[in-house]
RODO-2510 file (C-alpha; in nm, 4 decimals, decimal comma):
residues 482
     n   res          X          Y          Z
     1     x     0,0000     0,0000     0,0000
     2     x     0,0965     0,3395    -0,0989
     3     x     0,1395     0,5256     0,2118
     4     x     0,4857     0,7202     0,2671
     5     x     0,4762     1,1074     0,2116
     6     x     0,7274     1,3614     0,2341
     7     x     0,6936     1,7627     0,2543
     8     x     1,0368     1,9201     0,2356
     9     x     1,1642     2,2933     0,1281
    10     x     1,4772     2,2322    -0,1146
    11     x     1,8177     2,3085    -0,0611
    12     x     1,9334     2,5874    -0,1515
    13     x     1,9270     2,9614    -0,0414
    14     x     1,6893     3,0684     0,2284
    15     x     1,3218     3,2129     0,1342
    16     x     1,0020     3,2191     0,3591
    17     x     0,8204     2,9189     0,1725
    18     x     0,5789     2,9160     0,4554
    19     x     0,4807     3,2866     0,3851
    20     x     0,1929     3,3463     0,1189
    21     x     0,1798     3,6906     0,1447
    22     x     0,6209     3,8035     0,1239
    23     x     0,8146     3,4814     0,0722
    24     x     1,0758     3,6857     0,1943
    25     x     1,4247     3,6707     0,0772
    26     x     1,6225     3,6185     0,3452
    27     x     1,9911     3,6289     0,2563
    28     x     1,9391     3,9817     0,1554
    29     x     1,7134     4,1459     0,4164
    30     x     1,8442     4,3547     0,6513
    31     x     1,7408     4,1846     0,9749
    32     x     1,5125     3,8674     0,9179
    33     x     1,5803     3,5160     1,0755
    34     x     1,3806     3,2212     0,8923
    35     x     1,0085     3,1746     1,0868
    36     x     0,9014     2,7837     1,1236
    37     x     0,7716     2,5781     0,8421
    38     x     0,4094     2,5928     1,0081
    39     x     0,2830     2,5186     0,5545
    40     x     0,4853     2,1770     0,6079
    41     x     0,3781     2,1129     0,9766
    42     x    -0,0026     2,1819     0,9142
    43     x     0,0338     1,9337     0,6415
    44     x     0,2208     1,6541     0,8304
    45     x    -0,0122     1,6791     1,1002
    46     x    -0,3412     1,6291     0,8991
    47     x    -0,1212     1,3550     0,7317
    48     x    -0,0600     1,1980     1,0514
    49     x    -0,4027     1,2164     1,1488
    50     x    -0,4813     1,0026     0,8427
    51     x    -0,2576     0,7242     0,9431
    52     x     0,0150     0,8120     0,6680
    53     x     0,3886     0,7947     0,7282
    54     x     0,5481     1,1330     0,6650
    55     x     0,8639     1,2908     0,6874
    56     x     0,9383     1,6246     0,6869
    57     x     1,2611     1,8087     0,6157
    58     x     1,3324     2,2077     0,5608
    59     x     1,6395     2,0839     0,3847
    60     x     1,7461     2,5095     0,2967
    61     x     1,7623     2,6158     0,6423
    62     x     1,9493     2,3226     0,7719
    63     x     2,1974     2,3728     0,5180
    64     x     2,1810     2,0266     0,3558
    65     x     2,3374     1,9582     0,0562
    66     x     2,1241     1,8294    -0,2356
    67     x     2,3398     1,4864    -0,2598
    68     x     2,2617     1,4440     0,1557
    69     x     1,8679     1,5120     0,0449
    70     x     1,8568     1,2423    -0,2339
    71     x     2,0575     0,9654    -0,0045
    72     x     1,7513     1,0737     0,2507
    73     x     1,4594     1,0007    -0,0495
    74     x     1,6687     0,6955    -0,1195
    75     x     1,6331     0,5419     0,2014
    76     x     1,2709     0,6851     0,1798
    77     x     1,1252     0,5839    -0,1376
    78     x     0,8105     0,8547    -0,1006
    79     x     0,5035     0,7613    -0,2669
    80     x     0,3959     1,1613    -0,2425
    81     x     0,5585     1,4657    -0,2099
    82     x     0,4682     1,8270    -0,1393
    83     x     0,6987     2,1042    -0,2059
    84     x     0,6186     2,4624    -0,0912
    85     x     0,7784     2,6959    -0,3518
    86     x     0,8189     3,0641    -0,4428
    87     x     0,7403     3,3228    -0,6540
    88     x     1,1363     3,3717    -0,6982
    89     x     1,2369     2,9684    -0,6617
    90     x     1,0111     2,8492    -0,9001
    91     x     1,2028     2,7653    -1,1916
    92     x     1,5418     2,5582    -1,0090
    93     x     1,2182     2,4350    -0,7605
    94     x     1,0599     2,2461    -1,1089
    95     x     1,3802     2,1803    -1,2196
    96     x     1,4618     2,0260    -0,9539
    97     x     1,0989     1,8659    -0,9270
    98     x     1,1472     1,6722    -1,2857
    99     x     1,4328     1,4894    -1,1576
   100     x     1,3173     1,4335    -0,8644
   101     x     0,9847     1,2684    -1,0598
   102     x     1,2642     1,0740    -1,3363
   103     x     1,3837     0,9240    -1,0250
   104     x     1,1325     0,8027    -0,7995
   105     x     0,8432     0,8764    -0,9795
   106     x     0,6162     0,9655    -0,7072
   107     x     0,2924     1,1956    -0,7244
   108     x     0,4080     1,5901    -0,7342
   109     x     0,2294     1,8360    -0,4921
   110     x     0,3558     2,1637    -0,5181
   111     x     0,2151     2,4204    -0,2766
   112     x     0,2250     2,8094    -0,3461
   113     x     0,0702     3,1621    -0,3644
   114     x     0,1598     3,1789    -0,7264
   115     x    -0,1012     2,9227    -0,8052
   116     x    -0,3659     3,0903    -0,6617
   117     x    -0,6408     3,0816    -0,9046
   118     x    -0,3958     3,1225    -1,1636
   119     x    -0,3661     3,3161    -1,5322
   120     x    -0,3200     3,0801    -1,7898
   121     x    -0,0720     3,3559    -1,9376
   122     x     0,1376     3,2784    -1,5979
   123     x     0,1043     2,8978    -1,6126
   124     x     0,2174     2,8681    -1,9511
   125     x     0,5476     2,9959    -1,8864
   126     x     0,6388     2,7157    -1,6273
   127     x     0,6916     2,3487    -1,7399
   128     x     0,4506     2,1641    -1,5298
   129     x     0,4878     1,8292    -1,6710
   130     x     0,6268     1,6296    -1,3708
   131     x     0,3507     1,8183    -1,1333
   132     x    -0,0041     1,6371    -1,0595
   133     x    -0,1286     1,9119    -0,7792
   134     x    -0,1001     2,2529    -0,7586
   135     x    -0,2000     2,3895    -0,3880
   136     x    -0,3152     2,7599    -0,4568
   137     x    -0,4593     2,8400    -0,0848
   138     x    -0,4811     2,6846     0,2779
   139     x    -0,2225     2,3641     0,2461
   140     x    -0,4430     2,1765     0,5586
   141     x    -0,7512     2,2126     0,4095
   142     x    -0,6575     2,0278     0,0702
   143     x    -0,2914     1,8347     0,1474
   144     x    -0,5148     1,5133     0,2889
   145     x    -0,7797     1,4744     0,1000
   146     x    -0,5274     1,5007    -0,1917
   147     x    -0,3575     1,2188    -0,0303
   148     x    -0,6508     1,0322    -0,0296
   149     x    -0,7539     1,0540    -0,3865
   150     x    -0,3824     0,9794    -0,5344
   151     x    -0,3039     0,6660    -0,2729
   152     x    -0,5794     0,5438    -0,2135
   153     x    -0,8394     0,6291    -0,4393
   154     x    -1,1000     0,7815    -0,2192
   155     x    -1,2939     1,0998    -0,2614
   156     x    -1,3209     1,3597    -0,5498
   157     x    -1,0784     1,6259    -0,6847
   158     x    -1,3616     1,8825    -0,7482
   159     x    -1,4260     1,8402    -0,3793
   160     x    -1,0721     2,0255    -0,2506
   161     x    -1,0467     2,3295    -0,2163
   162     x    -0,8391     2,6176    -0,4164
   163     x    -0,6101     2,3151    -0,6076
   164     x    -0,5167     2,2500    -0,9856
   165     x    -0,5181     1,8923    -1,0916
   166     x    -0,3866     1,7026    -1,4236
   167     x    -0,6911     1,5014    -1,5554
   168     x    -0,6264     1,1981    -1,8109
   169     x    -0,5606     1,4091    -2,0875
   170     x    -0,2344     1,5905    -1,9076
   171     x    -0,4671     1,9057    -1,8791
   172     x    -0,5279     2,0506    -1,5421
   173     x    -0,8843     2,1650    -1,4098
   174     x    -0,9120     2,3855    -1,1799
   175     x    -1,1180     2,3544    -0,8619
   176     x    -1,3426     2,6189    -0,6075
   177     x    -1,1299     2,9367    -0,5218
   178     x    -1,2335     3,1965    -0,2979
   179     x    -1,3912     2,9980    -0,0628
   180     x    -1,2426     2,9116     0,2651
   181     x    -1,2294     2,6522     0,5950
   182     x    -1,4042     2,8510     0,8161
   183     x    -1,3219     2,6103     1,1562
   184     x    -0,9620     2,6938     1,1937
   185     x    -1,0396     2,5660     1,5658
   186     x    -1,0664     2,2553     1,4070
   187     x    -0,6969     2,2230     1,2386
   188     x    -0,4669     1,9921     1,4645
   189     x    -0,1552     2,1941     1,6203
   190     x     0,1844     2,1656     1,3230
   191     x     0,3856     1,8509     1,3679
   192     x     0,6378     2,0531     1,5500
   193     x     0,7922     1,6841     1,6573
   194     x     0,8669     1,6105     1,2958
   195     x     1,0053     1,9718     1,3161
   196     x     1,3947     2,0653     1,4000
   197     x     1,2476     2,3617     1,6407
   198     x     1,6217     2,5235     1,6776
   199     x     1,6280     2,5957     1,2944
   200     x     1,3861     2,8608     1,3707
   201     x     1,5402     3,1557     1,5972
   202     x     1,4050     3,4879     1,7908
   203     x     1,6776     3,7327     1,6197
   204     x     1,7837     3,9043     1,8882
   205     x     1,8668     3,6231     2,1379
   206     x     1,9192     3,2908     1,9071
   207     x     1,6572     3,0932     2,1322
   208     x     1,3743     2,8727     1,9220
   209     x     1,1264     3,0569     1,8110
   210     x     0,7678     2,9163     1,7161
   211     x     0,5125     3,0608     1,5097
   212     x     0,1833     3,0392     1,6010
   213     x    -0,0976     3,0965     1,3247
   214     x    -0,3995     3,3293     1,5207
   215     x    -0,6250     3,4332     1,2244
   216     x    -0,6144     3,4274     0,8533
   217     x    -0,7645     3,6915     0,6427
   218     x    -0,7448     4,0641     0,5935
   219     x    -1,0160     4,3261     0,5154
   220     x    -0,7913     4,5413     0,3899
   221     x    -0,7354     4,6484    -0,0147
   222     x    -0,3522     4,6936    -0,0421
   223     x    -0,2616     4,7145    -0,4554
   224     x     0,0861     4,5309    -0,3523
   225     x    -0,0520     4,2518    -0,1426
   226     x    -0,1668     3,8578    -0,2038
   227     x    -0,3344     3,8271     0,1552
   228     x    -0,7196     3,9378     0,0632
   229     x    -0,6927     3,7024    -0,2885
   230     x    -0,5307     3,4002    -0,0808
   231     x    -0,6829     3,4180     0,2429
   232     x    -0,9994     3,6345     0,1587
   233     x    -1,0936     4,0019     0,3071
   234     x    -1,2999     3,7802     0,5770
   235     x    -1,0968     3,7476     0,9159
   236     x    -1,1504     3,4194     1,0921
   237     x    -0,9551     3,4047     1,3942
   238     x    -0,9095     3,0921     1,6453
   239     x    -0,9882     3,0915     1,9768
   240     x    -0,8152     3,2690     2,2108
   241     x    -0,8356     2,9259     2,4240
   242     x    -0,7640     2,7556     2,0959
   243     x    -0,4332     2,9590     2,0695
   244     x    -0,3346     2,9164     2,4131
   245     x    -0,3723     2,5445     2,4036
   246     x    -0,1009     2,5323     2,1184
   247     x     0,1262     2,7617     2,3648
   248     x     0,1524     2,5404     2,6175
   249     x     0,1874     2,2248     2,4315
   250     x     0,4736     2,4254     2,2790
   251     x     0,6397     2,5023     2,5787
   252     x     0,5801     2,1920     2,8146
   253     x     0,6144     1,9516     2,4915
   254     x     0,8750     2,1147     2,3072
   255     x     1,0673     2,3487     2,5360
   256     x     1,0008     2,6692     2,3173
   257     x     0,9626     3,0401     2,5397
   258     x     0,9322     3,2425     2,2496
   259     x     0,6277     3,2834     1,9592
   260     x     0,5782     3,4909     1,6399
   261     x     0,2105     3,5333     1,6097
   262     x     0,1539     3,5034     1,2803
   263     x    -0,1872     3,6866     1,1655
   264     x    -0,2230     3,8951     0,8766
   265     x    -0,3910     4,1510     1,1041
   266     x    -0,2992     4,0580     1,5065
   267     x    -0,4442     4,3581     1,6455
   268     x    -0,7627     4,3904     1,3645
   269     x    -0,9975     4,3069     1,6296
   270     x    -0,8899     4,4828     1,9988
   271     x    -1,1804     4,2470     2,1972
   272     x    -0,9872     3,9366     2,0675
   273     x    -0,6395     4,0453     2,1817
   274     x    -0,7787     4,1229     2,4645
   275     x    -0,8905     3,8499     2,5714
   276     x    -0,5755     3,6736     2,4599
   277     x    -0,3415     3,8707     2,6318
   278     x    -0,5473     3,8661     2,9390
   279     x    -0,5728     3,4707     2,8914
   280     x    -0,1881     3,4777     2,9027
   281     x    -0,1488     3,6730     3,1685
   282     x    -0,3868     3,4433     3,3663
   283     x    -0,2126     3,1622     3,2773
   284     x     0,0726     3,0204     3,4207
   285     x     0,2970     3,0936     3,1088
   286     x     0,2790     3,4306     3,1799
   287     x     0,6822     3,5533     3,2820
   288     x     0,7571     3,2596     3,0957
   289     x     0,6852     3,3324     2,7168
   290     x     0,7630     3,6163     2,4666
   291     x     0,6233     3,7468     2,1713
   292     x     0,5818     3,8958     1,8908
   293     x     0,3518     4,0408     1,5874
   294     x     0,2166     4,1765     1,2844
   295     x    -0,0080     4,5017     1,3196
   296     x    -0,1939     4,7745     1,1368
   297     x    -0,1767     5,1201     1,3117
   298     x    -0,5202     5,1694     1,2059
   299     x    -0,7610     5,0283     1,4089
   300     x    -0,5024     5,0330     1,7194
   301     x    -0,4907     5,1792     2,0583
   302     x    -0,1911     5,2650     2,3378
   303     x    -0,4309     5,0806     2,5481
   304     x    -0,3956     4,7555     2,2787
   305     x     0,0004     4,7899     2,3493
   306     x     0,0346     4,8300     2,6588
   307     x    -0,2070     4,5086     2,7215
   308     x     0,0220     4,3207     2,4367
   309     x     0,3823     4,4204     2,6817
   310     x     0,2182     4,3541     2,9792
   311     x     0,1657     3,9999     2,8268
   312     x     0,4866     3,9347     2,7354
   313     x     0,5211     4,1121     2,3849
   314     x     0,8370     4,2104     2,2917
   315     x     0,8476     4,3718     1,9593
   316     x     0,5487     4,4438     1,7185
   317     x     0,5761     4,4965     1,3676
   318     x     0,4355     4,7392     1,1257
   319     x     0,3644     4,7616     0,7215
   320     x     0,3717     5,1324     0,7525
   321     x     0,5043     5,1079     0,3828
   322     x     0,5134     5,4728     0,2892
   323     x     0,5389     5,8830     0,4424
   324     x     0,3419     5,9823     0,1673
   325     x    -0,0734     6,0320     0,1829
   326     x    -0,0934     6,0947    -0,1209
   327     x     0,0671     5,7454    -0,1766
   328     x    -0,0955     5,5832     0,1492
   329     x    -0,4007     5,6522    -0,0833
   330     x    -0,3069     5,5346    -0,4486
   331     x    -0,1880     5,1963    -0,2222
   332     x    -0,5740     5,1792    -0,0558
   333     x    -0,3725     5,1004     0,2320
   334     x    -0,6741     5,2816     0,4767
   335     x    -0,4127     5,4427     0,6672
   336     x    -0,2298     5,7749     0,6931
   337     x     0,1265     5,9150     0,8261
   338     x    -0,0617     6,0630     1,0731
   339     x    -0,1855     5,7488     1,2335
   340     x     0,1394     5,6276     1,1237
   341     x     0,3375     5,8348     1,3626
   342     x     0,0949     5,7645     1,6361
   343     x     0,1270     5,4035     1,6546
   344     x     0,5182     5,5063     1,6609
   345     x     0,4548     5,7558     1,9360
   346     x     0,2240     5,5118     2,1435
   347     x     0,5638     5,2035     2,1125
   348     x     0,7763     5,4640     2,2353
   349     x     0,5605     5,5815     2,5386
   350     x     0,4888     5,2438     2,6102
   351     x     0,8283     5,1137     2,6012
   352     x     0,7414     4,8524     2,3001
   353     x     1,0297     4,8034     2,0616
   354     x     0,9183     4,7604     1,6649
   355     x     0,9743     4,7134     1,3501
   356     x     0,8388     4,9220     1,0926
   357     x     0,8266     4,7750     0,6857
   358     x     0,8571     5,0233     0,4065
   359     x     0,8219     4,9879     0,0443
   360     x     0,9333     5,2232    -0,2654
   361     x     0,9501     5,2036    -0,6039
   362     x     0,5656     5,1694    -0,7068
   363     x     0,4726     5,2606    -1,0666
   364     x     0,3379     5,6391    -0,9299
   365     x     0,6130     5,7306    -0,6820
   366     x     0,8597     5,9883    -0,7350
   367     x     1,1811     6,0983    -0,5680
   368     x     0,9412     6,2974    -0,3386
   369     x     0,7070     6,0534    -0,2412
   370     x     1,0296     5,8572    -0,1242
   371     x     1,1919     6,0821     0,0401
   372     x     0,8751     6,1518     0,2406
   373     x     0,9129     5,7808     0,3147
   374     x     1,2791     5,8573     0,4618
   375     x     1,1314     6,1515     0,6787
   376     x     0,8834     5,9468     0,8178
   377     x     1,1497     5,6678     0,8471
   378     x     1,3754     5,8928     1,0977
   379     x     1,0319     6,0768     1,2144
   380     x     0,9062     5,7909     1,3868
   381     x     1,2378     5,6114     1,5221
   382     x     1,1518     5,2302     1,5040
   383     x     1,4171     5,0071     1,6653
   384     x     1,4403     4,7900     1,3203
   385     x     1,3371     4,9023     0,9793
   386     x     1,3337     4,6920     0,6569
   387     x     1,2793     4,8449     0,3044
   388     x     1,1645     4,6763     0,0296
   389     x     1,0935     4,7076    -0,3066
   390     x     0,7653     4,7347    -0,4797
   391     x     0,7042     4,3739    -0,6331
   392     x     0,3858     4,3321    -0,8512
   393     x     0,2988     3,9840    -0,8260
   394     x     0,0631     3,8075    -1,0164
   395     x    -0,3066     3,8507    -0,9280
   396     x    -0,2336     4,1859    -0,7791
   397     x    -0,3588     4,5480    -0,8882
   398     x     0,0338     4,6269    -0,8430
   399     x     0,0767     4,3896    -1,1288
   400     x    -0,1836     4,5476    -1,3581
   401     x    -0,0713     4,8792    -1,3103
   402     x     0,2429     4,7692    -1,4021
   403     x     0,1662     4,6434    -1,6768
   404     x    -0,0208     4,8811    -1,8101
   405     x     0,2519     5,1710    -1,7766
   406     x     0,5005     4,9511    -1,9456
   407     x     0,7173     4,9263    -1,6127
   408     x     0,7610     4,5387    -1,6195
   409     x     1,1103     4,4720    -1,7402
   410     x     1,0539     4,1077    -1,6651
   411     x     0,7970     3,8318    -1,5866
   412     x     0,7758     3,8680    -1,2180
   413     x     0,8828     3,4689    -1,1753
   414     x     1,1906     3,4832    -1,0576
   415     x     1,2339     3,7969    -0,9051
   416     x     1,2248     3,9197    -0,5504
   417     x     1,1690     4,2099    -0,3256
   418     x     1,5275     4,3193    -0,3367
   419     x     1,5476     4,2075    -0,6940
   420     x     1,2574     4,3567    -0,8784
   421     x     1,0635     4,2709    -1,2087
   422     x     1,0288     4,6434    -1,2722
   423     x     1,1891     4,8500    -1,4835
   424     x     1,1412     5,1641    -1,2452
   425     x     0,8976     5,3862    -1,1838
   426     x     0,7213     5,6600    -1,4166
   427     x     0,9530     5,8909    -1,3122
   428     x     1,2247     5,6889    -1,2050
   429     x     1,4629     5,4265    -1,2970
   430     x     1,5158     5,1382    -1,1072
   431     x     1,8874     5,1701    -1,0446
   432     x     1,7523     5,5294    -0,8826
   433     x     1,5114     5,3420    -0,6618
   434     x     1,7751     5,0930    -0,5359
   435     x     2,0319     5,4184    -0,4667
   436     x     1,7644     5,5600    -0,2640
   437     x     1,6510     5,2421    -0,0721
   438     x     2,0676     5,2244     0,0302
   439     x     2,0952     5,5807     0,1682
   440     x     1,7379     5,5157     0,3816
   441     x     1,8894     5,2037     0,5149
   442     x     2,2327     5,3935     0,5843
   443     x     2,0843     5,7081     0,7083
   444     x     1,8909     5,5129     0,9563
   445     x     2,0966     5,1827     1,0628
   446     x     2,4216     5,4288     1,0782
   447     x     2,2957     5,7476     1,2757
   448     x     2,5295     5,7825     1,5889
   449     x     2,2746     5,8260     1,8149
   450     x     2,0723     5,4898     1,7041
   451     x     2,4319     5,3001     1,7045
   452     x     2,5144     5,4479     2,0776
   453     x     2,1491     5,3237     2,1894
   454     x     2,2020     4,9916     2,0515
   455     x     2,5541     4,9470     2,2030
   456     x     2,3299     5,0462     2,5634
   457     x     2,0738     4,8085     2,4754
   458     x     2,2713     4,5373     2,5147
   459     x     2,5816     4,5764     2,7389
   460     x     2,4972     4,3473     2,9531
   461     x     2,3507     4,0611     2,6855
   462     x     2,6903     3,9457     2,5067
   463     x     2,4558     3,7268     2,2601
   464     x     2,2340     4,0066     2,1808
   465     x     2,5209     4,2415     2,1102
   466     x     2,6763     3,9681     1,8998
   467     x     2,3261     3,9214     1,7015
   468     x     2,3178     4,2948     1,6586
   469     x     2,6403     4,3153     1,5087
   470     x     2,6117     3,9906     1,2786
   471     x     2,2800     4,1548     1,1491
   472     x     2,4581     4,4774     1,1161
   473     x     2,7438     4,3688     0,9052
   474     x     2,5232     4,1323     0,6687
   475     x     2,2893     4,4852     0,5799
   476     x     2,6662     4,6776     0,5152
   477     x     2,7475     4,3897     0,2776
   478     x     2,4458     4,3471     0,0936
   479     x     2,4495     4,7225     0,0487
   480     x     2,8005     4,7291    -0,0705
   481     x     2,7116     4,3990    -0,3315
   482     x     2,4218     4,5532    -0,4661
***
């Protein structure tokens, strides 16, 4: 009987498979570390579930070679496989998918944003010969019932949700999109045992870091983003209980203190994180764990941050993207550097460390608009920036518009946020937008008075000086190299 699956990320260099919305690029941000493969672990554990013998291996971020990988598919002769690719990876990922199928022959999932109810003008450019399943949205509400109808013949294709199959005739058929599990409750906990938990580190301090999947969905209209397409503008959230169940199994099972809570939109719905935090602090994690996570400034509240410290929150993130209304509006991104500069101010008063995410080089920007970005950059003072570069994926308005002005120098496949598809903007090139996303990075990370913090920060943590510098000199040499 058919019955041995494996769900592995590639060798190679190190991208956020697990991440639908960025798929992040890691060797060239400034300050990222690589979050858990939570795609892979939602997958093994429905697998599991199903009485199925898996394996899975994040072969990229443990550095294995791709020799070491094909001695381990050797000694595991896989009936199935999944692979979680990316918009940038995807050609070497089918590349290395064919000979992967000339060898063992098994049945080819491949798992991805980029097949997300997808153009035929997109799919035509890939060879997708070797691939039988295509996984456009929410890997553990289609990975086992697609393991059911290739092994062992039971239920219908038409049935799973947001997949591509190949029928008889080598075609594939596409099934319902834009319709989504609502019961995340339901979902078992990631197979964090078939997991190598230290892979997966809290920047600063090097310590295992777990991410925790709260809610899926975003209201929101962003031009740039994949989140409402993939995961709909509907938020369904877990239970706070829910949530907190998969904390402590975390910690007493596995040993792991610290969490990224991955949401598209934490803090979209105050009533629920309050009544998370407050189940933390009620708990008797509470001293014990740290956290961290995504956020909108708009709806927030100093009251919302102060509740998410007093939990144990130790750094909260924000796509504040640009310092420009005018551009705030063109994105639909519902905010404004107003509200911007408020969600700074309430961090600061509260004492909350964050990150704040910027992107230039959209089709309408101008040196003005970015520069704005760069005054609100040094206005509001986060502890960590990153800036990236405007990448119109498929399926987004970002794309169109590209498009239409003539800006695409290339098919977005292949590209990245630090290495862009676009030819520029309307009004500038793109070798101007990279020399202005190098002096905001420089102007910020290399300020004396940010450096002489830092170097307070952490006198007394040797490891967190030591991250801080590693960090530090990786963003100096990936400025110098590009």
């Amino acid at each position: 009987m058919k019955n041995r699956i494996m769900l592995f990320y590639p060798p190679g260099m190190l991208f956020q498979r697990g991440e639908d919305r960025c798929q992040q690029n890691i060797k060239d941000a400034s300050a990222e570390a690589m979050r858990a493969c939570n795609d892979l672990g939602y997958g093994a554990a429905i697998l599991l579930k199903k009485g199925y013998e898996v394996k899975l291996r994040d072969y990229q971020t443990e550095g294995v070679s791709l020799p070491e990988m094909y001695a381990e598919f050797d000694a595991f002769k896989p009936d199935l496989i999944m692979m979680s690719i990316t918009n940038t990876t995807i050609f070497d990922d089918l590349k290395l998918l064919k000979e992967i199928k000339e060898k063992y022959d098994p049945v080819i999932v491949i798992k991805g944003a980029l097949f997300y109810d997808p153009e035929q003008e997109m799919l035509d450019l890939l060879d997708l010969s070797c691939v039988d399943y295509m996984i456009g949205g929410e890997v553990d509400f289609a990975i086992g019932e697609i393991a059911d109808l290739a092994l062992r013949g039971e239920g219908n294709a038409d049935d799973i949700l947001s997949i591509l199959y190949r029928k008889e005739d080598g075609s594939f058929a596409r099934t319902k999109f834009h319709v989504w599990g609502e019961d995340l409750d339901s979902r078992p906990f990631p197979a964090r045992e078939l997991m190598n938990n230290a892979l997966y580190k809290r920047p600063d301090t090097d310590e295992p870091m777990a991410t925790i999947q709260t809610g899926r969905g975003c209201p929101s209209s962003c031009v740039f983003c994949l989140t409402p397409v993939i995961s709909g503008k509907c938020v369904r959230m877990r239970s706070p209980q829910n949530v907190m169940d998969e904390l402590t199994e975390c910690y007493e099972k596995h040993g792991i203190r610290n969490f990224f809570f991955k949401a598209d939109t934490f803090t979209i719905d105050p009533a629920w994180v309050k009544e998370m935090c407050e189940l933390i602090i009620a708990s008797p994690l509470h001293g014990k764990i740290a956290f961290t996570a995504n956020s909108r400034v708009n709806p927030l509240s100093k009251e919302t941050l102060q509740l998410m410290k007093d939990a144990g929150c130790f750094m909260v993130a924000f796509g504040f993207e640009s310092g420009s209304d005018e551009m705030l509006k063109t994105l639909k991104k519902g905010t404004t550097v107003e509200m911007n500069l408020r969600a700074a101010k309430w961090c600061h008063e509260v004492g909350l460390p964050f990150w704040g995410f910027f992107v230039i080089g959209f089709p309408w920007e101008n040196r003005e608009h970015i520069l704005a970005t760069k005054k609100l950059i040094l206005q509001a003072d986060p502890t960590f920036i990153e800036v990236k570069m405007a990448l119109p994926f498929y399926g987004t308005p970002l794309y169109d518009a590209a498009k239409e002005f003539g800006l695409l120098a290339e098919s977005p496949l292949g590209s990245d946020f630090f290495h862009s598809a676009m030819s520029g903007t309307k009004y500038l090139s793109q070798a101007e937008v990279e020399k202005l996303r190098k002096n905001i990075l420089l102007s910020f990370y290399l300020r004396p008075k940010y450096i002489f913090r830092k170097f307070a920060e952490c006198i007394t943590k040797p490891r967190v000086f030591a991250n801080y510098v590693k960090y530090g000199v990786k963003m100096l040499v990936n400025i110098i190299r590009h």
